[in-house]
Backbone as CSV, one residue per row, in Angstrom:
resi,resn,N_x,N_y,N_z,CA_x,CA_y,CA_z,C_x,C_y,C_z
1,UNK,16.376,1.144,12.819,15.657,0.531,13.906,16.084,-0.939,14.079
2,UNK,16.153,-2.036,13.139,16.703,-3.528,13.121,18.271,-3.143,13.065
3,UNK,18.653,-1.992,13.623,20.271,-2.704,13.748,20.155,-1.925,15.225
4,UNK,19.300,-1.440,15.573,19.716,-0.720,17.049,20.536,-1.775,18.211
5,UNK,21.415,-0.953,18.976,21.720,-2.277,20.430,22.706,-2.915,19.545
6,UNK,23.133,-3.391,18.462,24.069,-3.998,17.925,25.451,-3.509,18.136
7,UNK,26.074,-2.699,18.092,27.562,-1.996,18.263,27.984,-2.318,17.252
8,UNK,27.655,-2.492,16.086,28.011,-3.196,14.345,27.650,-1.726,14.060
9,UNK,28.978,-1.030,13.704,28.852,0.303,12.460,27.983,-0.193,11.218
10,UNK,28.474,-1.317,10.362,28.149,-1.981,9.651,26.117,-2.667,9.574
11,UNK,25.700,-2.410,10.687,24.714,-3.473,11.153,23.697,-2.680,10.341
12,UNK,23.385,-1.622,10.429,22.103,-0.893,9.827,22.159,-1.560,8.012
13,UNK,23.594,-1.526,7.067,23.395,-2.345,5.876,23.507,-3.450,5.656
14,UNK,23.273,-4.360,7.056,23.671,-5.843,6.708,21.614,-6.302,7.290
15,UNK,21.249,-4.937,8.102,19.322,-4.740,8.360,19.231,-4.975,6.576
16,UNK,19.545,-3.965,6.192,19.025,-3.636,4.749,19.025,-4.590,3.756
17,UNK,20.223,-5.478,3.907,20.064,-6.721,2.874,19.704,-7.823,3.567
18,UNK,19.185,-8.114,4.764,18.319,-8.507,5.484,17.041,-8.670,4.734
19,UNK,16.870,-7.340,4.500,15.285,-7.279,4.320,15.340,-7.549,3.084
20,UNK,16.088,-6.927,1.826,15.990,-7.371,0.519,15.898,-8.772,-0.173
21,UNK,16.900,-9.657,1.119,16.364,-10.872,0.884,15.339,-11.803,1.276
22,UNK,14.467,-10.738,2.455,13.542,-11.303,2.158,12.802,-10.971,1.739
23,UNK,12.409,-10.338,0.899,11.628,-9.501,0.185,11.432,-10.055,-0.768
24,UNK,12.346,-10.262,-1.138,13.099,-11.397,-2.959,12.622,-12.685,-2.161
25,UNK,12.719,-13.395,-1.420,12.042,-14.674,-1.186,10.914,-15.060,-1.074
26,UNK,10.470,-13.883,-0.433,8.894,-14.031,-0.034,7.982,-13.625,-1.439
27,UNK,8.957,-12.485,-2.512,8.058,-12.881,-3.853,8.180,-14.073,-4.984
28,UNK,8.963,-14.453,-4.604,9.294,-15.948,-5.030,8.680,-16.987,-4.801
29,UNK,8.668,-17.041,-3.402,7.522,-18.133,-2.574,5.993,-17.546,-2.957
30,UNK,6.008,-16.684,-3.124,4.586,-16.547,-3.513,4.121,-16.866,-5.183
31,UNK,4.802,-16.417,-5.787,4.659,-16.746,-7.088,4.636,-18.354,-7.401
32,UNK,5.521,-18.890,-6.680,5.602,-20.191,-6.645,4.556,-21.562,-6.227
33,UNK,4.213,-20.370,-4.614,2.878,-20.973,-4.097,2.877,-21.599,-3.111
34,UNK,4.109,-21.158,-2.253,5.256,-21.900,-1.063,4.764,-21.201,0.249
35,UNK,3.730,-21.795,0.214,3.163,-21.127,1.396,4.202,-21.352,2.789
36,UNK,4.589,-22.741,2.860,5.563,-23.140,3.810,7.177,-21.712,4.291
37,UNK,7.664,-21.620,3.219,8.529,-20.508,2.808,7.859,-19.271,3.291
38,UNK,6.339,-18.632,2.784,6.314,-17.822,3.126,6.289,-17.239,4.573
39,UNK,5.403,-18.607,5.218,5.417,-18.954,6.321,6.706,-18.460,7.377
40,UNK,7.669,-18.761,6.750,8.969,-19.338,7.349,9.239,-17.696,7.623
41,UNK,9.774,-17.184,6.074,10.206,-16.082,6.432,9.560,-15.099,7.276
42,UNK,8.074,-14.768,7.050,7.170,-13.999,8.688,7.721,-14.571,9.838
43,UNK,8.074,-15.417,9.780,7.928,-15.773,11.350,9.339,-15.313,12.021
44,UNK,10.625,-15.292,10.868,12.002,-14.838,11.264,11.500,-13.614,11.661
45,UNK,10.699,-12.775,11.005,10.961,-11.403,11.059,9.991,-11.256,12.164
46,UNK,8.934,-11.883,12.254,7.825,-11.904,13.776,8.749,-11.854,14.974
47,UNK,9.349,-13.013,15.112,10.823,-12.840,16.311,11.456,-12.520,15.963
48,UNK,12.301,-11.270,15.032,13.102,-10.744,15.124,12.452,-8.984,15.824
49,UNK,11.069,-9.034,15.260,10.936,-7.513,15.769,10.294,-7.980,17.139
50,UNK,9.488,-9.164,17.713,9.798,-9.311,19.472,11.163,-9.165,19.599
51,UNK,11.664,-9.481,19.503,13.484,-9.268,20.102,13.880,-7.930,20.434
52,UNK,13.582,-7.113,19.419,14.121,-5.826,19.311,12.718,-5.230,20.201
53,UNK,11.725,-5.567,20.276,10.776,-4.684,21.400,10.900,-5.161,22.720
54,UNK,11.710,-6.536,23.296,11.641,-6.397,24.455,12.863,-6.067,24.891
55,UNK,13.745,-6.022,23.874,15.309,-5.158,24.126,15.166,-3.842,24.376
56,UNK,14.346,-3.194,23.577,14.053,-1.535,23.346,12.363,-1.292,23.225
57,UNK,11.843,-1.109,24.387,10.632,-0.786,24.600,10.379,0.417,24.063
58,UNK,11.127,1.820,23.902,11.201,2.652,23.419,10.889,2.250,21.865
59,UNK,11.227,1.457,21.510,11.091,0.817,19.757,9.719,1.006,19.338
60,UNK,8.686,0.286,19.881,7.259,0.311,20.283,6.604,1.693,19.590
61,UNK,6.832,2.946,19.663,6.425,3.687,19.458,6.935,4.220,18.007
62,UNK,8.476,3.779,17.437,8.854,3.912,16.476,8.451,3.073,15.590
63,UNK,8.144,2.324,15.837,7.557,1.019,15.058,5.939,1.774,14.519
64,UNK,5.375,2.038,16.031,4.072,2.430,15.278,3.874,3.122,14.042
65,UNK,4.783,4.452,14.546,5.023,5.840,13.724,5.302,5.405,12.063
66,UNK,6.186,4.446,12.209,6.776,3.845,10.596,5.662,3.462,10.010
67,UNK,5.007,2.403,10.667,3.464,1.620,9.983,2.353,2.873,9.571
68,UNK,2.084,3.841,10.185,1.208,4.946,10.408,1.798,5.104,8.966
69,UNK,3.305,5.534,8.979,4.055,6.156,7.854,3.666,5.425,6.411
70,UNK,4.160,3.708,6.679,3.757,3.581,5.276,2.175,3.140,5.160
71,UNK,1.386,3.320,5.444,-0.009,2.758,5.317,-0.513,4.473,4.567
72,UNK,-0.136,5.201,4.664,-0.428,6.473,4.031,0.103,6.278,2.472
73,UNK,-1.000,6.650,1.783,-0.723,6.751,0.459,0.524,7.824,0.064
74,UNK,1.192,7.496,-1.339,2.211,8.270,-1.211,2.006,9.809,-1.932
75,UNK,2.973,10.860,-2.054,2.314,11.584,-2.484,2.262,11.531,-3.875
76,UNK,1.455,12.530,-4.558,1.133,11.970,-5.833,-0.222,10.621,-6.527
77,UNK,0.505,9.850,-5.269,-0.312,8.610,-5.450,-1.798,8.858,-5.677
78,UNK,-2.859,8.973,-5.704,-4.305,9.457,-5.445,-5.089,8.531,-5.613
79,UNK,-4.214,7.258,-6.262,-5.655,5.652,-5.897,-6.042,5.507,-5.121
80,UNK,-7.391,5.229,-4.995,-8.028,4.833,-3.552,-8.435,6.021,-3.006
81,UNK,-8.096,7.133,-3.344,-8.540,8.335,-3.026,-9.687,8.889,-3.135
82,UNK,-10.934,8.170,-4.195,-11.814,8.560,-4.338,-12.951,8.381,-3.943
83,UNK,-13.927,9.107,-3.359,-15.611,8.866,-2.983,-16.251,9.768,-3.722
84,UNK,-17.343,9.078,-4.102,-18.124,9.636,-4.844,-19.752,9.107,-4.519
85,UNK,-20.545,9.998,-4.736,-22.211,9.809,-3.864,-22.865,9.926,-4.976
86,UNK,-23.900,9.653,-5.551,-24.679,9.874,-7.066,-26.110,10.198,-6.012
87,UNK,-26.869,11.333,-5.705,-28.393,11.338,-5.267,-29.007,12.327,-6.214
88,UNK,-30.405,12.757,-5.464,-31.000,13.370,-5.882,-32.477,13.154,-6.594
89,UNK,-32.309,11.409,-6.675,-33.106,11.034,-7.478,-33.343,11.239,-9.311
90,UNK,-32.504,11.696,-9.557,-32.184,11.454,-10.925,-31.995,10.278,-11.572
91,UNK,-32.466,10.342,-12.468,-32.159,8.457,-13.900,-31.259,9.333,-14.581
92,UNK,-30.453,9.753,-14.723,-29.646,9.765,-15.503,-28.060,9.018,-15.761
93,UNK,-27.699,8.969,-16.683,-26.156,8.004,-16.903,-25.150,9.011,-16.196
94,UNK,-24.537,8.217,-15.103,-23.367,8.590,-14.419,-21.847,7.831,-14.633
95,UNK,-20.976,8.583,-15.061,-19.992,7.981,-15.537,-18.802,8.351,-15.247
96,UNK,-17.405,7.748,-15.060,-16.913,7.811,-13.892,-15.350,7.717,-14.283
97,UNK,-14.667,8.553,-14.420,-13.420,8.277,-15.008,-12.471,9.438,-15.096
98,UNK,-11.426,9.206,-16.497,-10.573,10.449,-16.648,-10.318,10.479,-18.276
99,UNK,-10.221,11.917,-18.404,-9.768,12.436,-20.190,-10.772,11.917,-20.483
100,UNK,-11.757,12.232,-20.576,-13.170,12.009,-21.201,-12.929,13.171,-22.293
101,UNK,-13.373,12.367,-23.645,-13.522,13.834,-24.741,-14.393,12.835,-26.294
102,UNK,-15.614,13.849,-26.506,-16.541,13.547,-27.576,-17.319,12.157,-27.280
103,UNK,-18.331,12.385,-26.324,-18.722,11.267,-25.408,-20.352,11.411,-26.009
104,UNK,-20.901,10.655,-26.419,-22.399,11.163,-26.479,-22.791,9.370,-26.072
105,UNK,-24.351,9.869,-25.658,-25.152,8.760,-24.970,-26.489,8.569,-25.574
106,UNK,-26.858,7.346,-25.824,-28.095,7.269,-26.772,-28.697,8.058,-27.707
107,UNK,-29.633,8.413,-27.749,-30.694,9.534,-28.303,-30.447,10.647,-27.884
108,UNK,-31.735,11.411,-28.695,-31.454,12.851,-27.884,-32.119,12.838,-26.954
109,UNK,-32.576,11.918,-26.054,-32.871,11.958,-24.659,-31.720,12.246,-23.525
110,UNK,-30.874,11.403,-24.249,-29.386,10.962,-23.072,-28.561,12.377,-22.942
111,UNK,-27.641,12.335,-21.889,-26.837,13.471,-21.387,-26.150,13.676,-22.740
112,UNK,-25.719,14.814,-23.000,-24.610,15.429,-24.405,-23.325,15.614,-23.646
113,UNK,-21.964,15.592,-24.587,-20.775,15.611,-23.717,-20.766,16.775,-22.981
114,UNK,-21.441,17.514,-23.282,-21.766,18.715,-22.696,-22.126,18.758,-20.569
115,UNK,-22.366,17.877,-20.924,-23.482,17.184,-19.219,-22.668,16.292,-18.422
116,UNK,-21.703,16.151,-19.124,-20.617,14.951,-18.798,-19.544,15.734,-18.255
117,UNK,-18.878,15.751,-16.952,-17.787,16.076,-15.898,-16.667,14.931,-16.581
118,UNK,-15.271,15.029,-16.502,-14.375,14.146,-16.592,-13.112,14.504,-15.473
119,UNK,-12.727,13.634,-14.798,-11.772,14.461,-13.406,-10.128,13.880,-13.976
């Protein structure tokens, strides 16, 4: 997409280390604390993708599709994946995790590992 309209065979891997360097700068400037820098580099890439949308209006929609693309968790991934509701009105200890094994809770009042889910 950042090499479209160019006539550079070459242009799509000179996009690519484009981006790697800024990628590598902008975690640099951040670590650093260069807000100015970070600044700097958004703003190349702010007018560089106006450029390419009022060159290729058609872009617009590829652009969306990509963002849609990476804002989706990946697969495998499953952080952030979780909701969970506790009702019913129960007092009991709810506990919330993974590989749960030989878990006991207070007295013999409290849940036994027995009562205990682990996902």
């Amino acid at each position: 997409m950042l090499s479209r309209g160019s006539g550079d065979d070459d242009a799509s891997a000179t996009a690519l280390r484009d981006l790697d360097a800024s990628s590598a700068e902008l975690a640099a400037a951040r670590a650093d604390g260069d807000d100015g820098l970070v600044g700097d580099v958004e703003a190349h890439w702010r007018v560089r993708l106006r450029r390419l949308l009022a060159e290729n209006p058609d872009a617009a929609a590829e652009l969306r599709s990509l963002l849609v693309e990476l804002d989706q968790p990946r697969r495998g991934d499953r952080r952030g994946l979780v909701h969970n509701e506790v009702s019913g009105g129960r007092q009991n200890t709810v506990v919330q995790g993974r590989d749960f094994s030989r878990l006991t809770f207070g007295g013999g009042d409290g849940p036994s590992a027995n009562d205990v889910a682990g996902s």
